[in-house]
C-alpha positions in Angstrom: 16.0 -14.6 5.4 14.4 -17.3 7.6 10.8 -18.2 6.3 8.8 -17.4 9.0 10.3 -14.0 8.9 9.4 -13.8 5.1 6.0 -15.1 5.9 5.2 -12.5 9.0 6.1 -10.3 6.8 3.9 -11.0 3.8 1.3 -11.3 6.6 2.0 -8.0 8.2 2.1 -6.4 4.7 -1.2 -7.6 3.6 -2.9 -7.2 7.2 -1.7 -3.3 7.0 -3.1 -2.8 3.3 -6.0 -4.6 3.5 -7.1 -2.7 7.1 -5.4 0.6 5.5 -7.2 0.4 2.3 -10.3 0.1 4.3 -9.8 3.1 6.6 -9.1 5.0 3.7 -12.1 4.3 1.7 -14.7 3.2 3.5 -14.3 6.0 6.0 -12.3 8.6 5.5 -13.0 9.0 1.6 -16.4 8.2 2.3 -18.1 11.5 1.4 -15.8 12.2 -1.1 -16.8 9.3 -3.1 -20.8 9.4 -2.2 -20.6 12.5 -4.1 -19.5 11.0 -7.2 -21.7 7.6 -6.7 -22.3 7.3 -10.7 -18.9 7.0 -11.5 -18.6 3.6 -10.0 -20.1 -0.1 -10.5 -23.0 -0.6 -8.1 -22.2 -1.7 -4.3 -23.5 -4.8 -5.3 -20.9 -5.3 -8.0 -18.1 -4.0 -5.9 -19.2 -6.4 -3.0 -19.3 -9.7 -5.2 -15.8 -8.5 -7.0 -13.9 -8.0 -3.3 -12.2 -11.3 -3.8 -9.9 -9.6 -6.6 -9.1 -6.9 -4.7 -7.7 -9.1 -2.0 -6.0 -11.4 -4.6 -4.1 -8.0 -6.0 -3.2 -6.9 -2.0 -1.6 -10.1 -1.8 0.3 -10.0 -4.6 1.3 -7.0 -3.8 2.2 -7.8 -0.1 4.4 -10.5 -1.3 6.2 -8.1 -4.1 6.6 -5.6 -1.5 8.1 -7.8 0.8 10.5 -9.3 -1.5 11.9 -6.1 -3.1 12.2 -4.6 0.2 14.8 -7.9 0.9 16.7 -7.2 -2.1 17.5 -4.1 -1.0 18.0 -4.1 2.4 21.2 -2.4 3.6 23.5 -2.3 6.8 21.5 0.5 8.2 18.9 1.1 10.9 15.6 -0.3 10.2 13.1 2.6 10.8 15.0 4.7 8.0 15.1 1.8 5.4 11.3 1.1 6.5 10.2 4.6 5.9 12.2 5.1 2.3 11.0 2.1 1.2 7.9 3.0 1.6 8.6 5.9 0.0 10.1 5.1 -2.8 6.7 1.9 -2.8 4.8 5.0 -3.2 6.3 6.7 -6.3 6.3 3.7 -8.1 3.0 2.7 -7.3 0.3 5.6 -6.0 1.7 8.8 -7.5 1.9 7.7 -11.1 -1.9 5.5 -10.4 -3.4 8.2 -9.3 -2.3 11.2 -11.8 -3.6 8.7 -14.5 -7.0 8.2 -13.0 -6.9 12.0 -12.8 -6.6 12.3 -16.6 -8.7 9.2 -17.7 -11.8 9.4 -15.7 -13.5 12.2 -14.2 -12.7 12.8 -10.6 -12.1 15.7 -8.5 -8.2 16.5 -7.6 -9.4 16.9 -4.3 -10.0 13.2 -4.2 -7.0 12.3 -6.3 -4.2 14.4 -3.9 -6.4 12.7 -0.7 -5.6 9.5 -2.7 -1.7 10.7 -2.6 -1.2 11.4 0.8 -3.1 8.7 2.2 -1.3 6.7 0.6 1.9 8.0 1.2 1.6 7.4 4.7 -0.3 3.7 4.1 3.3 2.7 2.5 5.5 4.4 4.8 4.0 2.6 7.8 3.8 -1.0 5.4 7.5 -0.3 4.8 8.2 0.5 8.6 6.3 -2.7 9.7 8.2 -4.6 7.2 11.5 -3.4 8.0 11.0 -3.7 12.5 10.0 -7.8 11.0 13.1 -7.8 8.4 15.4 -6.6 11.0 19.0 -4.5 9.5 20.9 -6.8 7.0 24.0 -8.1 9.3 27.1 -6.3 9.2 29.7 -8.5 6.6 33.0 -9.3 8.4 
């Protein structure tokens, strides 16, 4: 793969989880969190800490990126794109998620909002990723 593809990609990835990861939070989960407000660090804290966050989106933009390549088959792209995202999410959200469940105290409410959301944040990462990628060329 050409690296300016790679790169848009990486770019695209990052872009989508980063404004993804906000929509979910800040806004949609808003409530949902207010109502448990003394189960996390102050705003404060959170604010001045952002720059991890963004360190782990990128590392995980260019992991998903990359795995995505290695797998890429002689298919269209929007089916690749969406099981990849898919199969992103299994790996990633499901198992995250049910552990928070059991380690710290938060409503399943919160935790299966956390699940879906996120099932469709990494089918549309893994869509955008794929229409960039393109179909792996047919050998001859």
């Amino acid at each position: 793969m050409r690296a300016g593809k790679w790169a848009s990609a990486i770019l695209a990835a990052f872009a989508i989880i980063v404004a993804t990861n906000w929509l979910i939070h800040a806004v949609l989960l808003r409530a949902e969190y207010q109502a448990i407000v003394l189960s996390f660090r102050p705003m404060q804290v959170i604010r001045a800490r952002m720059w991890i966050v963004l360190v782990g989106q990128a590392v995980f933009s260019v992991a998903f990126v990359y795995i995505y390549t290695r797998g890429l088959e002689s298919k269209p792209w929007p089916a690749q794109g969406v099981r990849y995202g898919i199969l992103a999410w299994l790996l990633t959200v499901v198992p995250a998620s049910l552990a928070e469940f059991v380690t710290m105290y938060l409503p399943h409410r919160l935790v299966l909002q956390w699940i879906g959301y996120g099932l469709a944040q990494l089918v549309l990462a893994g869509l955008v990723v794929a229409a960039i990628v393109g179909e792996r060329p047919v050998a001859r």
